[in-house]
N, C-alpha and C positions, 0 to 999 in steps of 0.2 A: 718813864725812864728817869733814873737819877742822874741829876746834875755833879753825882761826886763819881774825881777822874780817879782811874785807879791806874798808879803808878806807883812798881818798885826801880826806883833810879839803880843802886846798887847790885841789882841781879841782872837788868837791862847792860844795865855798861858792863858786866864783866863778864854776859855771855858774847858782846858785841867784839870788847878785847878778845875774845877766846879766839874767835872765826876769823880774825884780824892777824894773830898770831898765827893762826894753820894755816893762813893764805884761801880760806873756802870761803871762797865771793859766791860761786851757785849757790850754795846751801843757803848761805846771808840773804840774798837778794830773792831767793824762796820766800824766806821767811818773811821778807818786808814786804813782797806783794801780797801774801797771807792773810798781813796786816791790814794793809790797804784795802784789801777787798774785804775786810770785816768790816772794817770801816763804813766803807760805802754800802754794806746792808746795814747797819745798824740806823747810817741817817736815812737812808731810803726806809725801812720799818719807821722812823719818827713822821719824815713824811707824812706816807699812811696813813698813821696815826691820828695823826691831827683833824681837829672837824673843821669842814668849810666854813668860814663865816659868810 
């Protein structure tokens, strides 16, 4: 797994504005548990991953 974060700040914040502007918190908060659960398989795979010492 690579250590480098990939992050567009500028595409992030102004789809965030967008959904903020529409008033669509379901669709937003879709999104962020979407997020969160990627999340937590990616570090659960590193987990995994890892050999016992």
């Amino acid at each position: 797994m690579s250590n480098t974060i990939e992050y567009a700040a500028g595409v992030q914040d102004a789809a965030l504005a967008l959904f903020l502007q529409e008033d669509n918190a379901d669709k937003l908060t879709d999104i962020l548990v979407d997020a969160l659960d990627e999340a937590f398989r990616i570090l659960n795979e590193e987990l995994v991953s890892r050999p016992l010492n």
